[in-house]
PDB file of N, CA, C, O and CB in Angstrom:
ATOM      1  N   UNK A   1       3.235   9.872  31.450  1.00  0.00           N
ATOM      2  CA  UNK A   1       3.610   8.485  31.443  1.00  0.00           C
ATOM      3  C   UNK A   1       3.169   7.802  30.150  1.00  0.00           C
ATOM      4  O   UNK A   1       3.697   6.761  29.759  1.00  0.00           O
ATOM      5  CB  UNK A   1       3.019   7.782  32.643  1.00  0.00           C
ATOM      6  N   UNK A   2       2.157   8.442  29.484  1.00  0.00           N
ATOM      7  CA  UNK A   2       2.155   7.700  28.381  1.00  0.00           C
ATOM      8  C   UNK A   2       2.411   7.791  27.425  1.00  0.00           C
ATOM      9  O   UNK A   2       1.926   7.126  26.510  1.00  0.00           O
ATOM     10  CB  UNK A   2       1.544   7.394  28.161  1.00  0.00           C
ATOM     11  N   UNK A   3       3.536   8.926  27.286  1.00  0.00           N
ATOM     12  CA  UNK A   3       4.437   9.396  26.025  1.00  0.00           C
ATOM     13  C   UNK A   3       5.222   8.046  26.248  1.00  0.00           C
ATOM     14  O   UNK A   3       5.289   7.363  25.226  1.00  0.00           O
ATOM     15  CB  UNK A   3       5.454  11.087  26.112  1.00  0.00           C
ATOM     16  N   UNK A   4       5.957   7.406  27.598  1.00  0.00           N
ATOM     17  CA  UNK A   4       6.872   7.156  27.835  1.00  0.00           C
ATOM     18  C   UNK A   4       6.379   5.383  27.482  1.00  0.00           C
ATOM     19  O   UNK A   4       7.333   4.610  27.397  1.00  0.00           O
ATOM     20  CB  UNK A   4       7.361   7.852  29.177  1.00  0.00           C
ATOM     21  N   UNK A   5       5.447   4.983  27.354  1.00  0.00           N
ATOM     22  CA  UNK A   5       4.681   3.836  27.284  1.00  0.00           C
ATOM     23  C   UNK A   5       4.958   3.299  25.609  1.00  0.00           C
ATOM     24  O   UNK A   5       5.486   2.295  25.131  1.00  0.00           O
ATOM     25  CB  UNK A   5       2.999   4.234  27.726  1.00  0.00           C
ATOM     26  N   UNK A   6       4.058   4.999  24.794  1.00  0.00           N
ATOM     27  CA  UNK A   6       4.394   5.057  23.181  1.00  0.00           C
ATOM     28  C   UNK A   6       5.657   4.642  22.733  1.00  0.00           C
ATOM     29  O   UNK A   6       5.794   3.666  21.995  1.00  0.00           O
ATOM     30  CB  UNK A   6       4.307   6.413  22.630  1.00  0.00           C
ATOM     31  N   UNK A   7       6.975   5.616  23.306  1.00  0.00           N
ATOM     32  CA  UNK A   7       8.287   5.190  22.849  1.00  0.00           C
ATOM     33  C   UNK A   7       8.373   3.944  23.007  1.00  0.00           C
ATOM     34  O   UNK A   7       8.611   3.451  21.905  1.00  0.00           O
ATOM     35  CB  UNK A   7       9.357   5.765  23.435  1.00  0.00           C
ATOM     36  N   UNK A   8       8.284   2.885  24.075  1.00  0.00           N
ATOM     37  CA  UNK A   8       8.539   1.334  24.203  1.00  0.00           C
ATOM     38  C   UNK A   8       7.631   0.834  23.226  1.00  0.00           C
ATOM     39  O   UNK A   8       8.155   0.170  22.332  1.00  0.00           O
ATOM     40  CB  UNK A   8       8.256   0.646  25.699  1.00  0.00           C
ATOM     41  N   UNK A   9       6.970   0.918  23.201  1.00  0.00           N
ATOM     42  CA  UNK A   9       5.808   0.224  21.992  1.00  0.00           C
ATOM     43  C   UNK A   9       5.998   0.597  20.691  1.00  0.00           C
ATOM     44  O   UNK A   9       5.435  -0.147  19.889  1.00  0.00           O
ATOM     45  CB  UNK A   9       4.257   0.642  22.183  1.00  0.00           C
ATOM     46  N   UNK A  10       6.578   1.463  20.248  1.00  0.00           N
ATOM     47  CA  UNK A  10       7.348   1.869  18.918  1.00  0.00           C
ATOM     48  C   UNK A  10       8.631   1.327  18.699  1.00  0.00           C
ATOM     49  O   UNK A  10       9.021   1.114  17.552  1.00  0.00           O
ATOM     50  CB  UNK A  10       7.563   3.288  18.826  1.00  0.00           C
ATOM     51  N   UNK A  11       9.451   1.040  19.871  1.00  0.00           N
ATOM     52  CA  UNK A  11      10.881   0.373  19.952  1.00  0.00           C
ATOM     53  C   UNK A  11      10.712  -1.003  19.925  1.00  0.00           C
ATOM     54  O   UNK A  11      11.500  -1.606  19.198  1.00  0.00           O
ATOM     55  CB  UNK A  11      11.710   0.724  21.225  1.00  0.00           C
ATOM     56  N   UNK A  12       9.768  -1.750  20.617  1.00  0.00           N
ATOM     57  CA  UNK A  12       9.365  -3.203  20.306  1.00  0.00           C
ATOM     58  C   UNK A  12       9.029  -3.187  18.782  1.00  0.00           C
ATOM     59  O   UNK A  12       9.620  -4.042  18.122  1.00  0.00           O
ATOM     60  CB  UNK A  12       8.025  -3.739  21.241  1.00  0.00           C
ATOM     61  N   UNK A  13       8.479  -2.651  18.350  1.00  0.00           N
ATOM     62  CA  UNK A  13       7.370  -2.631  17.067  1.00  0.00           C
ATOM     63  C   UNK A  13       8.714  -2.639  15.952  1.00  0.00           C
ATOM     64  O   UNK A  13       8.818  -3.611  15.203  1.00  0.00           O
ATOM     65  CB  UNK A  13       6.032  -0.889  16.951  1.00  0.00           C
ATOM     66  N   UNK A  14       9.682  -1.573  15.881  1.00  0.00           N
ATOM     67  CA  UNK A  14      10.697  -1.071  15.227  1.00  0.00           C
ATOM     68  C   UNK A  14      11.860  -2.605  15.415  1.00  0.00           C
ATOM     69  O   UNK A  14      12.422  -3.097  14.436  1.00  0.00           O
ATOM     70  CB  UNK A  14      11.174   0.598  16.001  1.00  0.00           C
ATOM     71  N   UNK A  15      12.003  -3.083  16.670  1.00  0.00           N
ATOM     72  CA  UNK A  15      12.924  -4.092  16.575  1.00  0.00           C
ATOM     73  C   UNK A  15      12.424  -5.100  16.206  1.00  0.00           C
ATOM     74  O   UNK A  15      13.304  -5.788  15.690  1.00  0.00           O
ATOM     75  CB  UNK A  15      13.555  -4.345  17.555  1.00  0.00           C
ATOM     76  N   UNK A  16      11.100  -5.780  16.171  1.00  0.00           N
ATOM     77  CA  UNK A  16      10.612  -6.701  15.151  1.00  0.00           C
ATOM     78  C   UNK A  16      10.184  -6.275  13.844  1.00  0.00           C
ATOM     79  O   UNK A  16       9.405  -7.083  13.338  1.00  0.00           O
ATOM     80  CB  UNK A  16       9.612  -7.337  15.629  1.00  0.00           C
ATOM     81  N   UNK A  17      10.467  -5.164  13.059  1.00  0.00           N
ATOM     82  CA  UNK A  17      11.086  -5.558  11.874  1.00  0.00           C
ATOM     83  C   UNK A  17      11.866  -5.610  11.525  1.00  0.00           C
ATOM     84  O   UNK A  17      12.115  -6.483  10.694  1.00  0.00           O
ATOM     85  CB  UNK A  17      10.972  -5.341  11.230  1.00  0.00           C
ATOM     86  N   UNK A  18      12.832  -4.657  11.946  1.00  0.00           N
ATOM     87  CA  UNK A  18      14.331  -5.297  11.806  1.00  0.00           C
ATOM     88  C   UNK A  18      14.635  -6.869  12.162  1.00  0.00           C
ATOM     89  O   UNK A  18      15.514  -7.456  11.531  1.00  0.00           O
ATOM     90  CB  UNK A  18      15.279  -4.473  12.794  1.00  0.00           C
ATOM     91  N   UNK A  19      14.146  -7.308  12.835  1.00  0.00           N
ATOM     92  CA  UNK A  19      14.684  -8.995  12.649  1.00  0.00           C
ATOM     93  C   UNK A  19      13.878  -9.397  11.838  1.00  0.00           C
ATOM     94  O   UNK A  19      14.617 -10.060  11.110  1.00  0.00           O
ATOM     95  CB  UNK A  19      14.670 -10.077  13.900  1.00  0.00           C
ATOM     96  N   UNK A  20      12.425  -9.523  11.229  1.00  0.00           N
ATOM     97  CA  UNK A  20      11.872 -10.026  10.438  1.00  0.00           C
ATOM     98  C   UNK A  20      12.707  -9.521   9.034  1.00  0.00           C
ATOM     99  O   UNK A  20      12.670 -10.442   8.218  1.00  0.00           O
ATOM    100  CB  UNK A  20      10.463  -9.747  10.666  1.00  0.00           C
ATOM    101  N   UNK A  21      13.297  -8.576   8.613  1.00  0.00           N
ATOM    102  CA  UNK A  21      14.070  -8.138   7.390  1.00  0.00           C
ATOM    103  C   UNK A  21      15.119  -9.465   6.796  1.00  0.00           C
ATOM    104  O   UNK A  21      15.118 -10.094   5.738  1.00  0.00           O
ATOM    105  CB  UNK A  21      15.040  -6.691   7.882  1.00  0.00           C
ATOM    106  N   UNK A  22      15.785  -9.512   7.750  1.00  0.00           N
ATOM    107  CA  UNK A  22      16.633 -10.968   7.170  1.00  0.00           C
ATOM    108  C   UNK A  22      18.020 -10.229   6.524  1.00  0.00           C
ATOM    109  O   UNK A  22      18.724  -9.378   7.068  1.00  0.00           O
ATOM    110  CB  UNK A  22      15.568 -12.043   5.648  1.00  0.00           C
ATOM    111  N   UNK A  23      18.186 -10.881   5.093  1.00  0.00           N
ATOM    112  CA  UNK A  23      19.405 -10.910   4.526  1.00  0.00           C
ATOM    113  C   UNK A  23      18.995  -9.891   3.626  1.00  0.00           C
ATOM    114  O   UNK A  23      17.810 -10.076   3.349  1.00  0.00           O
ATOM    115  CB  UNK A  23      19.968 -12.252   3.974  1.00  0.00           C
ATOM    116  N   UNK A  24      19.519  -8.772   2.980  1.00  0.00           N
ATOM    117  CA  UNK A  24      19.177  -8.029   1.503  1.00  0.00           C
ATOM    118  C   UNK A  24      19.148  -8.847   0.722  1.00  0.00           C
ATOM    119  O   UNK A  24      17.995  -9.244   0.559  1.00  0.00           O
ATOM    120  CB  UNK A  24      20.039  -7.033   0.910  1.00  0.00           C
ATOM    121  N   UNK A  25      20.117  -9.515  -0.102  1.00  0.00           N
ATOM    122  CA  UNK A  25      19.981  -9.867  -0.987  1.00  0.00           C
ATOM    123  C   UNK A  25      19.776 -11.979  -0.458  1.00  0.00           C
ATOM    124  O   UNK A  25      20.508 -12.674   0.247  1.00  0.00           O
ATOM    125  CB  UNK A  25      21.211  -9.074  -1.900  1.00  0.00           C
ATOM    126  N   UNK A  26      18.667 -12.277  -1.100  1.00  0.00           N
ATOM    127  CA  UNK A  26      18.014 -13.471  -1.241  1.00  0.00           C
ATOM    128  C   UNK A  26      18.380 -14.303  -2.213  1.00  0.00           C
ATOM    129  O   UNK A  26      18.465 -15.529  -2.144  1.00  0.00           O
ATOM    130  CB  UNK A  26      16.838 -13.299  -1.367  1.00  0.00           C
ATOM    131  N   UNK A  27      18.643 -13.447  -3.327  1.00  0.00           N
ATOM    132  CA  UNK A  27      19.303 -14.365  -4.502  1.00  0.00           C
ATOM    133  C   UNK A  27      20.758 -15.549  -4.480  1.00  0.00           C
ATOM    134  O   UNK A  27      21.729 -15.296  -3.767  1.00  0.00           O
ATOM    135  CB  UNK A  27      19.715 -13.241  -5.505  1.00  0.00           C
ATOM    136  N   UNK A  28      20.723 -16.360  -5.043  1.00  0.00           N
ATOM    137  CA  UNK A  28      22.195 -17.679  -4.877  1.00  0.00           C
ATOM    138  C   UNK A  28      22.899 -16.791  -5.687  1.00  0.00           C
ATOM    139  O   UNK A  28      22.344 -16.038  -6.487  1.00  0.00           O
ATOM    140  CB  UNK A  28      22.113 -19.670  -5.649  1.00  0.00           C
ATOM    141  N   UNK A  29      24.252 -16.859  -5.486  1.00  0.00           N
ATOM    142  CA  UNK A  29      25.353 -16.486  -6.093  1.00  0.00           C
ATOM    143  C   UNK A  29      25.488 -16.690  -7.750  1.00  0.00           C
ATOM    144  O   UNK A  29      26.399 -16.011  -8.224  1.00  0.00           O
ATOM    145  CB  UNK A  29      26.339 -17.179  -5.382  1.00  0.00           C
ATOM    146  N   UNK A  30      24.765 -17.482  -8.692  1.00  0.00           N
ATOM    147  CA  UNK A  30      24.517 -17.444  -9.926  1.00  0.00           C
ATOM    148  C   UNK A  30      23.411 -16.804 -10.449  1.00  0.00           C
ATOM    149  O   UNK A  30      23.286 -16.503 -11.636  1.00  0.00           O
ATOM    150  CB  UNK A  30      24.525 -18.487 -10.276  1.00  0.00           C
ATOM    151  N   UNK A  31      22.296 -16.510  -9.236  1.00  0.00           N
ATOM    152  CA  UNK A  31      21.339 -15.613  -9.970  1.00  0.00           C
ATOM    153  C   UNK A  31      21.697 -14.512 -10.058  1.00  0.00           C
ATOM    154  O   UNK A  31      21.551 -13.830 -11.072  1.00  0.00           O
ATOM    155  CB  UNK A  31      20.177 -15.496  -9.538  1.00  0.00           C
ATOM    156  N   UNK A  32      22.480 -13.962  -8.528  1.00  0.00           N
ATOM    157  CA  UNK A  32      22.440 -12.869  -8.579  1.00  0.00           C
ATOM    158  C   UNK A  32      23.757 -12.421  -9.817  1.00  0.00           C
ATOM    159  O   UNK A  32      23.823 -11.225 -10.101  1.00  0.00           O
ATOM    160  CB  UNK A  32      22.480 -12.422  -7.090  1.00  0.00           C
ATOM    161  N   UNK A  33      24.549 -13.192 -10.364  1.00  0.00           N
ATOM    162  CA  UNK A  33      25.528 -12.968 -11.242  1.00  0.00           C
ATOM    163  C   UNK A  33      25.134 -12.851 -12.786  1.00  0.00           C
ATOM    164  O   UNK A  33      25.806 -12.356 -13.690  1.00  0.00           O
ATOM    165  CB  UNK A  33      26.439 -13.986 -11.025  1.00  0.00           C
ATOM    166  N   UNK A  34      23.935 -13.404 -12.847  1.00  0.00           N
ATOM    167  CA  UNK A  34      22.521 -13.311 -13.960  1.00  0.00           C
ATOM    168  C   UNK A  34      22.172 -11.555 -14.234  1.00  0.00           C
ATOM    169  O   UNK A  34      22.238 -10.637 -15.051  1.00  0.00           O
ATOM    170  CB  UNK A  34      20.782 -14.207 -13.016  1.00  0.00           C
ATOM    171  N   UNK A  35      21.769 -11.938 -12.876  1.00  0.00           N
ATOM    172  CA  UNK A  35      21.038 -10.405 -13.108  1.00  0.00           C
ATOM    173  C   UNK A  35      21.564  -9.485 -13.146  1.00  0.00           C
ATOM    174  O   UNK A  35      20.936  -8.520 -13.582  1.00  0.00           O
ATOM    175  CB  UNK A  35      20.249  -9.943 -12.357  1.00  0.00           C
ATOM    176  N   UNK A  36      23.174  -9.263 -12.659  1.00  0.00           N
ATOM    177  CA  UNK A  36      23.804  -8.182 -12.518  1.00  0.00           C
ATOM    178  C   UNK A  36      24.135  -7.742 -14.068  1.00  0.00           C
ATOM    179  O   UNK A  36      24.074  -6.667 -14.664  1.00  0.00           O
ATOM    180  CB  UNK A  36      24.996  -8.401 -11.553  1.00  0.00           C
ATOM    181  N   UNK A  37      24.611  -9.428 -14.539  1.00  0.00           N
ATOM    182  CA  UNK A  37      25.146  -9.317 -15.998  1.00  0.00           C
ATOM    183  C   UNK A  37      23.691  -8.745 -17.061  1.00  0.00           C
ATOM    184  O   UNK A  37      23.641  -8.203 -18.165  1.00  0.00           O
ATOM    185  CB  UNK A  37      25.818 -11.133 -16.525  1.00  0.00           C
ATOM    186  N   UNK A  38      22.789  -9.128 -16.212  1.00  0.00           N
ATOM    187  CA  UNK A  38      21.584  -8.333 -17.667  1.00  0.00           C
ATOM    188  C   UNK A  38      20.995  -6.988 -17.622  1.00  0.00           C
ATOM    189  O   UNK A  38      20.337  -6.375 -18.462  1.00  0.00           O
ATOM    190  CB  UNK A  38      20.056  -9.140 -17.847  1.00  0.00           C
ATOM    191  N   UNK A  39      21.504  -6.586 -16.099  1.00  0.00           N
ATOM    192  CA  UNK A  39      21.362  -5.046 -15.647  1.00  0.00           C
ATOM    193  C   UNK A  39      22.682  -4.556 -16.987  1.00  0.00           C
ATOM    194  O   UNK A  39      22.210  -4.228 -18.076  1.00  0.00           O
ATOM    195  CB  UNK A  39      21.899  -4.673 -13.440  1.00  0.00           C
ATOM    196  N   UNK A  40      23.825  -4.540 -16.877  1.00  0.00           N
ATOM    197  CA  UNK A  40      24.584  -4.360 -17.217  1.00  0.00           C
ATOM    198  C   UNK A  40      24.486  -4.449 -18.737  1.00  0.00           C
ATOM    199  O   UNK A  40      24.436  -3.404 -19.386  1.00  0.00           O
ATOM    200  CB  UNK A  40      25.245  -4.903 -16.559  1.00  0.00           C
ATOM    201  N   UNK A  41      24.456  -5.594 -19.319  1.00  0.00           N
ATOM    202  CA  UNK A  41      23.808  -5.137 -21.212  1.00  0.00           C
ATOM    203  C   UNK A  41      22.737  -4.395 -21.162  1.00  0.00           C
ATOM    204  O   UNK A  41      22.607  -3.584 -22.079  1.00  0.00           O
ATOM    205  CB  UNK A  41      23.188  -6.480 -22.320  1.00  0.00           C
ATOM    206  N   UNK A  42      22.217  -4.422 -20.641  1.00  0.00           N
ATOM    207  CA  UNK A  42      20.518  -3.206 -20.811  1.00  0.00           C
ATOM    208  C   UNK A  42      21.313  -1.531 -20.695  1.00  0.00           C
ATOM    209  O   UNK A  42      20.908  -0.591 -21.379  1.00  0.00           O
ATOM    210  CB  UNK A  42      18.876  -3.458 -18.747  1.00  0.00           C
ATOM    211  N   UNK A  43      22.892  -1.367 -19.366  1.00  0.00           N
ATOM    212  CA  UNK A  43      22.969  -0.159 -19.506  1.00  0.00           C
ATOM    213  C   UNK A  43      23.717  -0.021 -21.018  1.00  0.00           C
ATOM    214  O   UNK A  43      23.409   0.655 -22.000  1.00  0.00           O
ATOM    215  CB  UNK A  43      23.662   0.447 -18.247  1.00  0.00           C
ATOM    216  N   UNK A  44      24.755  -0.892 -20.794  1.00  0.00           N
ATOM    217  CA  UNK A  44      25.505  -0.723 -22.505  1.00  0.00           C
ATOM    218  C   UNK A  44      25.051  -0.993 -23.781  1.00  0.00           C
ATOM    219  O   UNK A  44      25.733  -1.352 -24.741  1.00  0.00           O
ATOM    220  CB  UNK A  44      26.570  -1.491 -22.713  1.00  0.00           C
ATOM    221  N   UNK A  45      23.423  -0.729 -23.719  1.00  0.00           N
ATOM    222  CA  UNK A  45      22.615  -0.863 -25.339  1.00  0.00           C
ATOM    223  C   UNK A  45      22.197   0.656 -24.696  1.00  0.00           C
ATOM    224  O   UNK A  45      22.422   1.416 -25.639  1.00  0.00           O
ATOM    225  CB  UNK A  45      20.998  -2.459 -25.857  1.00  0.00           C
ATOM    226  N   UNK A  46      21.780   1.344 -23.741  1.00  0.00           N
ATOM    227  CA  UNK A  46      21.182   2.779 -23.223  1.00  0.00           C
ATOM    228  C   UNK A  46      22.352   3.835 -23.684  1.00  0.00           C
ATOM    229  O   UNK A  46      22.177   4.938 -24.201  1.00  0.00           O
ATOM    230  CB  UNK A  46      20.913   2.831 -21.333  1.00  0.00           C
ATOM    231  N   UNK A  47      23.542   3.221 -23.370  1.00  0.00           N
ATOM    232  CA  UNK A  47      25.228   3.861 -23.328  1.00  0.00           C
ATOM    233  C   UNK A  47      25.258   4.065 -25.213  1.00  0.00           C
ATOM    234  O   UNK A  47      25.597   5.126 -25.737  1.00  0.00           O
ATOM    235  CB  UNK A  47      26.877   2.262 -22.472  1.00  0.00           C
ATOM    236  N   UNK A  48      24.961   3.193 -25.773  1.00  0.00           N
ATOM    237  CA  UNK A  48      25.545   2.854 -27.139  1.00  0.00           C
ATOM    238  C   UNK A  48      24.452   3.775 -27.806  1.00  0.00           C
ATOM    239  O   UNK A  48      24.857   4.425 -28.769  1.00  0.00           O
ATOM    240  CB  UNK A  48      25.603   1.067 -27.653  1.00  0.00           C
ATOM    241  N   UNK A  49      22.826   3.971 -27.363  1.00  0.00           N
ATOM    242  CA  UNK A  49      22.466   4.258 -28.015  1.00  0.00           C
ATOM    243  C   UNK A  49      22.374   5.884 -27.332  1.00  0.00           C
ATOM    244  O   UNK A  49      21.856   6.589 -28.198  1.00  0.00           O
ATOM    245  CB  UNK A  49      21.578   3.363 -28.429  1.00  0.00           C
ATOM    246  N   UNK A  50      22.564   6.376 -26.596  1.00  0.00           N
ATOM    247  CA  UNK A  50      23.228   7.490 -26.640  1.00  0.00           C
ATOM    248  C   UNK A  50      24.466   8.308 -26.964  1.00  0.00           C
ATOM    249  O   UNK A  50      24.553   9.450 -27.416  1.00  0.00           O
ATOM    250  CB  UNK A  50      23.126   7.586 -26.002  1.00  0.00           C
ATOM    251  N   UNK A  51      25.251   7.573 -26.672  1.00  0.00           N
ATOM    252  CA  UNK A  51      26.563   8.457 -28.026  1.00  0.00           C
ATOM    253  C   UNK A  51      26.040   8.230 -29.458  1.00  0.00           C
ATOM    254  O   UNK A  51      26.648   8.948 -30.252  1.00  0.00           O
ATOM    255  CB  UNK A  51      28.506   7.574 -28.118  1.00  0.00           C
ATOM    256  N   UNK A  52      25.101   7.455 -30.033  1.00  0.00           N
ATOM    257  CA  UNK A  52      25.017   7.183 -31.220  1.00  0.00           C
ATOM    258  C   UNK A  52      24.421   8.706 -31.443  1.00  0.00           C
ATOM    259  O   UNK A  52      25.078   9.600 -31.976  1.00  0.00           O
ATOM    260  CB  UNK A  52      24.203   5.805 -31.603  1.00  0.00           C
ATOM    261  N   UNK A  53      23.225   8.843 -31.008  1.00  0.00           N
ATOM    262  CA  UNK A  53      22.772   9.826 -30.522  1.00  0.00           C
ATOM    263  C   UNK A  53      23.811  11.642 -30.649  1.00  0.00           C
ATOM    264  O   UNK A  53      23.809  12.471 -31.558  1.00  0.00           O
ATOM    265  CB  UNK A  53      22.539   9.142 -29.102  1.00  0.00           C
ATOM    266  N   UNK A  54      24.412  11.634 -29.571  1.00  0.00           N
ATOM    267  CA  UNK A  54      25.214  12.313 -28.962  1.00  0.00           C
ATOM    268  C   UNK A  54      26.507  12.509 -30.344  1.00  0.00           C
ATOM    269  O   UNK A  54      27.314  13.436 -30.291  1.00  0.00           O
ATOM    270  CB  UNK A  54      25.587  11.487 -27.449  1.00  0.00           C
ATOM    271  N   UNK A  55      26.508  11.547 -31.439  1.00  0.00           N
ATOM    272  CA  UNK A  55      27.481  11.816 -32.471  1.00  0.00           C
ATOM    273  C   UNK A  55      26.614  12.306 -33.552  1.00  0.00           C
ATOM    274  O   UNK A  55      27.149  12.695 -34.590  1.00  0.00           O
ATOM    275  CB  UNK A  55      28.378  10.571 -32.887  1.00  0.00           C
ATOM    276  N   UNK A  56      25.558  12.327 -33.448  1.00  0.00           N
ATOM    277  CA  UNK A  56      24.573  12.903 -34.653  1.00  0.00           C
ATOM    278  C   UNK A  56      24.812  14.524 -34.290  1.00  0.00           C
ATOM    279  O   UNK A  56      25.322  15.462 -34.903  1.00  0.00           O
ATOM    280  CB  UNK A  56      22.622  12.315 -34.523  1.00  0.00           C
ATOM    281  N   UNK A  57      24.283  14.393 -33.186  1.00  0.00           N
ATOM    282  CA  UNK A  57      24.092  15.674 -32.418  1.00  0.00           C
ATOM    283  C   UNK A  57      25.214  16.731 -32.714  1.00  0.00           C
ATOM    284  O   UNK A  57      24.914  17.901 -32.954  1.00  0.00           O
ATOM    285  CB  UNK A  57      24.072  15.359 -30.866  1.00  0.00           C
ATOM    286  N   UNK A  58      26.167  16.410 -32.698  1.00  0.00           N
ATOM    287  CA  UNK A  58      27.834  16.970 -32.903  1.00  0.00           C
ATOM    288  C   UNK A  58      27.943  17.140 -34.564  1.00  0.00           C
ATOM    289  O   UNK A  58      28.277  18.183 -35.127  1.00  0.00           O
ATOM    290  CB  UNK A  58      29.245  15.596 -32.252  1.00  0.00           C
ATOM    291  N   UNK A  59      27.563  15.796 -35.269  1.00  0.00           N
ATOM    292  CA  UNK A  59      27.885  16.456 -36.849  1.00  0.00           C
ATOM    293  C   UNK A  59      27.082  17.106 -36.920  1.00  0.00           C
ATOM    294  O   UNK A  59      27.567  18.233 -37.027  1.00  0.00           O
ATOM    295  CB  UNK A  59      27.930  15.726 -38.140  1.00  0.00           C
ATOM    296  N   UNK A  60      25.839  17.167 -36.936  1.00  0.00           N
ATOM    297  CA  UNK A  60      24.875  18.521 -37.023  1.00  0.00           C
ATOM    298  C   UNK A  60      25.240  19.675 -36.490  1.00  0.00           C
ATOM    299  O   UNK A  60      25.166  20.673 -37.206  1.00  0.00           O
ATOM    300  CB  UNK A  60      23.651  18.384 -36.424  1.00  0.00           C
ATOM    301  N   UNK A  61      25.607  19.773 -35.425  1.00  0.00           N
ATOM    302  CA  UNK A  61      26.421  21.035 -35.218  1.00  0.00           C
ATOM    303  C   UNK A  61      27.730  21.400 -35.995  1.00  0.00           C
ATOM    304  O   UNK A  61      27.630  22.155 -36.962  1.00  0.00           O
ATOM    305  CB  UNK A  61      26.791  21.028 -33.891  1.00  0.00           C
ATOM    306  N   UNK A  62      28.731  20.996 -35.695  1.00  0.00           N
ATOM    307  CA  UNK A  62      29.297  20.931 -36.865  1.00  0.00           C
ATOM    308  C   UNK A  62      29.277  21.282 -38.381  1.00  0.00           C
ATOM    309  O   UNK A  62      30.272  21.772 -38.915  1.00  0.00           O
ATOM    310  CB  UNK A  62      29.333  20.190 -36.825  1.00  0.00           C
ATOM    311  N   UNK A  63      28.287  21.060 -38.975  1.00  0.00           N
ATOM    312  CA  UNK A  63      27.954  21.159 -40.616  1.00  0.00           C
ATOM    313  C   UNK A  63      27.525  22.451 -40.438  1.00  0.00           C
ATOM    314  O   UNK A  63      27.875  23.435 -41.089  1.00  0.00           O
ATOM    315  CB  UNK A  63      26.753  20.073 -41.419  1.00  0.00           C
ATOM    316  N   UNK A  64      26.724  22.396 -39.496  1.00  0.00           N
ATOM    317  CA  UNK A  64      26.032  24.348 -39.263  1.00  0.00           C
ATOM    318  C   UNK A  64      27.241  25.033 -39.162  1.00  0.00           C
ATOM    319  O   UNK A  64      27.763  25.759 -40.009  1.00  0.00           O
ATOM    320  CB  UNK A  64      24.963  24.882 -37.534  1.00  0.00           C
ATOM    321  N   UNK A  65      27.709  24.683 -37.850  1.00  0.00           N
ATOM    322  CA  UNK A  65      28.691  26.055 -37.730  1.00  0.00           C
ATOM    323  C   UNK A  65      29.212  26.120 -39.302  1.00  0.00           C
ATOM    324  O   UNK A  65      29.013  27.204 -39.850  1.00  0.00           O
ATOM    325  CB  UNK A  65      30.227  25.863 -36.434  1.00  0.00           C
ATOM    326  N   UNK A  66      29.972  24.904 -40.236  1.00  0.00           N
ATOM    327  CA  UNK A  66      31.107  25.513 -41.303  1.00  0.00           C
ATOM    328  C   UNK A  66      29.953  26.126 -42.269  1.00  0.00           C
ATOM    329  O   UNK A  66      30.263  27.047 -43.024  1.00  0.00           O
ATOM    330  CB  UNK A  66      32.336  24.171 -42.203  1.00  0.00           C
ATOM    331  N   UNK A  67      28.625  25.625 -42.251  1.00  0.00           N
ATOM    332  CA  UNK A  67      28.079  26.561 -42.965  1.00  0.00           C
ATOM    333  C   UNK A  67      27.652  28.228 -43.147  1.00  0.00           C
ATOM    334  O   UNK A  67      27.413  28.968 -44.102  1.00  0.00           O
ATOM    335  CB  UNK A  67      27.405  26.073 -42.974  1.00  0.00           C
ATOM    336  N   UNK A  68      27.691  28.330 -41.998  1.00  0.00           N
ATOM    337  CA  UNK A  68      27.730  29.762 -41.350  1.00  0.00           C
ATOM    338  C   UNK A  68      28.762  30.180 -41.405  1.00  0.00           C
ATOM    339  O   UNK A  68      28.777  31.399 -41.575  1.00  0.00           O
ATOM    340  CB  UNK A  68      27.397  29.958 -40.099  1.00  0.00           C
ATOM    341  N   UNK A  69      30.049  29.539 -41.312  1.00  0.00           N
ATOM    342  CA  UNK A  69      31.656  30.587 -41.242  1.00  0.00           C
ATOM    343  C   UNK A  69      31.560  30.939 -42.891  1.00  0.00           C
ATOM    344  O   UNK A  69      32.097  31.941 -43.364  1.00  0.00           O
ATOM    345  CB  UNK A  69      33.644  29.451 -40.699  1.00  0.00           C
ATOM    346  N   UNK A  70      30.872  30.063 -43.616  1.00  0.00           N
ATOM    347  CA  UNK A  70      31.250  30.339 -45.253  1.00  0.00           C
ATOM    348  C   UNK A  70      30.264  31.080 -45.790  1.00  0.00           C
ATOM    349  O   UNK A  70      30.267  30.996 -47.018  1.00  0.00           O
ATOM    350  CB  UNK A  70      31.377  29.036 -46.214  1.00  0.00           C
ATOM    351  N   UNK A  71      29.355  31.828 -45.317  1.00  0.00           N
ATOM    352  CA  UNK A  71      28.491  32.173 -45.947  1.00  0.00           C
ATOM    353  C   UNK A  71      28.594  33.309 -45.406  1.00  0.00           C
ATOM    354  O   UNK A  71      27.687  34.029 -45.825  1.00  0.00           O
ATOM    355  CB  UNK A  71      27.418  31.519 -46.005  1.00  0.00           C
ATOM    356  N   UNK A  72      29.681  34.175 -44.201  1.00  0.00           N
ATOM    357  CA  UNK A  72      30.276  35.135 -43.552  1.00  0.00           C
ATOM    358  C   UNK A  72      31.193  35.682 -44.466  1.00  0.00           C
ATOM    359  O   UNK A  72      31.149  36.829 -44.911  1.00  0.00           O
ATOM    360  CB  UNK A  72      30.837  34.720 -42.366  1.00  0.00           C
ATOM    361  N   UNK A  73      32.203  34.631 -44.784  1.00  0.00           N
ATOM    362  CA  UNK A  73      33.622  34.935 -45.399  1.00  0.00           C
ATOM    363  C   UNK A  73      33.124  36.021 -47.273  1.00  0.00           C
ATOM    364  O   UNK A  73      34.024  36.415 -48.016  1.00  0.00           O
ATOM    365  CB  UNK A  73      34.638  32.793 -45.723  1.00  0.00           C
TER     366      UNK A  73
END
C-alpha cells in the first residue's frame, strides 16, 4: 500500500509544477522580435566567418594540389 500512496504523492507533486510552469515564452511580442533578430546577426557573423574561413581552406588546397601536378609533369 505504500508504493500505491508514493505514486499519488508524486502525481500531486508532478501536477503542481506543471501548473506553476505557465506560458514558455514570457517575453512581449517586440522583445521577443529583438532577440530573435540578434540571435540571428550573431549566427550570420559565425556563418560569414566561416566560409571566410572555409575559402582559405580551399585556395590552400588548391595551390598545393597545382603545385604537386607540376612538379610530377
Amino acid at each position: 500500500m505504500t508504493r500505491g500512496n508514493q505514486r499519488d504523492k508524486a502525481r500531486e507533486k508532478n501536477m503542481k509544477e506543471q501548473a506553476g510552469k505557465g506560458k514558455k515564452n514570457a517575453q512581449s511580442g517586440t522583445e521577443f522580435q529583438r532577440t530573435k533578430e540578434q540571435q540571428a546577426e550573431i549566427m550570420r557573423q559565425k556563418q560569414a566567418k566561416g566560409g571566410c574561413r572555409r575559402h582559405t581552406i580551399w585556395k590552400r588546397g588548391k595551390a598545393t594540389d597545382d603545385s604537386t601536378s607540376r612538379s610530377k609533369s
